[in-house]
C-alpha positions as CSV (number, residue, x, y, z in Angstrom):
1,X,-19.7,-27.1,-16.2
2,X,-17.0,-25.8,-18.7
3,X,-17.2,-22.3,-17.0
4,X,-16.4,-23.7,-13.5
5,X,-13.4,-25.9,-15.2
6,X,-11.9,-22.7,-16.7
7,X,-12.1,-20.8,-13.4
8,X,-11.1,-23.5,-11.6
9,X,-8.0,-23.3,-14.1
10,X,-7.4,-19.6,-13.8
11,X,-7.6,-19.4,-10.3
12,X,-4.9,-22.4,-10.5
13,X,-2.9,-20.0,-12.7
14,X,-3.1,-17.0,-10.5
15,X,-1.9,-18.5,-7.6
16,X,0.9,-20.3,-9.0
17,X,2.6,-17.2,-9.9
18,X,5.7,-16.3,-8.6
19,X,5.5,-13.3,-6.1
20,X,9.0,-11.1,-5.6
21,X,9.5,-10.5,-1.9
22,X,8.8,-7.4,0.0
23,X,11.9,-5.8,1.5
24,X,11.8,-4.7,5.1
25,X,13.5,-1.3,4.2
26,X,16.1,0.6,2.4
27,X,19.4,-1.5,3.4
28,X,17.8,-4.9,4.1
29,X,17.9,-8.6,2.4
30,X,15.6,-10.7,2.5
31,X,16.7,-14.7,3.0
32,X,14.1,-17.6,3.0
33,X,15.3,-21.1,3.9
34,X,13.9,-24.6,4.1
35,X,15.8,-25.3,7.7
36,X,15.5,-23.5,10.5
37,X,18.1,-20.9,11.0
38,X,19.3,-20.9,14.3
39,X,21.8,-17.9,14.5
40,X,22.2,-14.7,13.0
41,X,25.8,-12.7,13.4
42,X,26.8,-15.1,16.4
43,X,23.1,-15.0,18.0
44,X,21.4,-17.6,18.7
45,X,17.3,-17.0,17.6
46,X,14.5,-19.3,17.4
47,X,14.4,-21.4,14.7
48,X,13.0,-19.0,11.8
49,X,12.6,-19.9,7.9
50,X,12.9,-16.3,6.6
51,X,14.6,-13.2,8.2
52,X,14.8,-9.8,6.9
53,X,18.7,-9.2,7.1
54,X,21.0,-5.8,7.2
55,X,23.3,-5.5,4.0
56,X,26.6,-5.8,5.3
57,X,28.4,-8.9,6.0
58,X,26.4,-11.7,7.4
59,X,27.0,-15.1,8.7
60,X,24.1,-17.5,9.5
61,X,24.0,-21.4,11.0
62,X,21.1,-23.0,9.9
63,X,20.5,-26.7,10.9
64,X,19.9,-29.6,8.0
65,X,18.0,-32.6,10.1
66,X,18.3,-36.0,8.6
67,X,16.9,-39.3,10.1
68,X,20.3,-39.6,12.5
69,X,22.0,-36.3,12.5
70,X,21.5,-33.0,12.4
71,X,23.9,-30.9,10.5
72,X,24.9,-27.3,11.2
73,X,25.6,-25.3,8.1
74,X,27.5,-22.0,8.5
75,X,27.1,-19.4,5.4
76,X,29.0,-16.3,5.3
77,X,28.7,-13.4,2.5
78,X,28.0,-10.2,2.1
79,X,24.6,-9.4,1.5
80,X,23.3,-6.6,-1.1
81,X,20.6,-4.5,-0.2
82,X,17.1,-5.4,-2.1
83,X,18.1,-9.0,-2.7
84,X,16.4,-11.9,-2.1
85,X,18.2,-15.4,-1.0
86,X,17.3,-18.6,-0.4
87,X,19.0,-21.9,0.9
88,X,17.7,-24.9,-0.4
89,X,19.2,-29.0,0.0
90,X,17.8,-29.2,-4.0
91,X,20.6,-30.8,-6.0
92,X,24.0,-29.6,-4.5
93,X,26.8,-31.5,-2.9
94,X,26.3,-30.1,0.3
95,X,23.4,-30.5,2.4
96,X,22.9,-26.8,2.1
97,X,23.8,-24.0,-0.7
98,X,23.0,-20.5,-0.3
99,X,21.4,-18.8,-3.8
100,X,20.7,-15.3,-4.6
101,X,17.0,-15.4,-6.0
102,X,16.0,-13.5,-8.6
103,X,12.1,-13.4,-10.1
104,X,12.3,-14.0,-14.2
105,X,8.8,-13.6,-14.8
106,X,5.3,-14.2,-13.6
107,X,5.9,-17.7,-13.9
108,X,10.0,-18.1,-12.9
109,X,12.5,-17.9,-10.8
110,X,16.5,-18.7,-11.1
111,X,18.5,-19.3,-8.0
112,X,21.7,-17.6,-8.8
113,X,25.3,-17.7,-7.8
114,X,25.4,-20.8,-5.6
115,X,27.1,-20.7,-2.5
116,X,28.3,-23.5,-0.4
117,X,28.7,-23.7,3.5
118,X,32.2,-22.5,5.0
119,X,31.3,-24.8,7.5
């Protein structure tokens, strides 16, 4: 029984650890978010919830439901080649906030440099 407890714990272990994201190519971004975006550069897509992005300047809508609205958030930057991003509604004044996302260890990430809808 206390072998099956400790595997049970180290398979717990290695699956919570925090994997750094897989870049599509030389050039590209890489942006995850917990709303649908709904257009890239001025075109509309499908709703998606990551998106391998070019490293020039960007500017994405993605849509923040609530219970009576739904909100469009517009995020323009420029984007650096190899980074991650990720927009999250996690404790910001806005509904949305873009973050560059950068892997600390095994165990950690820090969402850096917040950035806040233009729109």
């Amino acid at each position: 029984m206390k072998r099956i407890i400790i595997l049970m714990c180290v398979a717990i272990f290695l699956s919570a650890c925090v994997q750094a994201p897989v870049f599509k190519e030389e050039g590209y971004a890489h942006i995850k978010s917990n709303y649908p975006i709904v257009s890239v550069n001025g075109v509309e897509v499908e709703p998606l919830y990551t998106l391998d992005i070019a490293a020039v300047e960007n500017s994405l809508v993605i849509v923040y439901h609530t219970y009576r609205h739904n909100y469009y958030c517009t995020f323009t930057w420029t984007t650096e080649a190899n980074t991650a991003y990720e927009v999250t509604d996690q404790e910001n004044k806005y509904p949305l906030t873009l973050f560059r996302w950068a892997r600390a260890n095994a165990l950690w990430a820090s969402r850096l440099e917040p950035t806040d809808p233009v729109k």
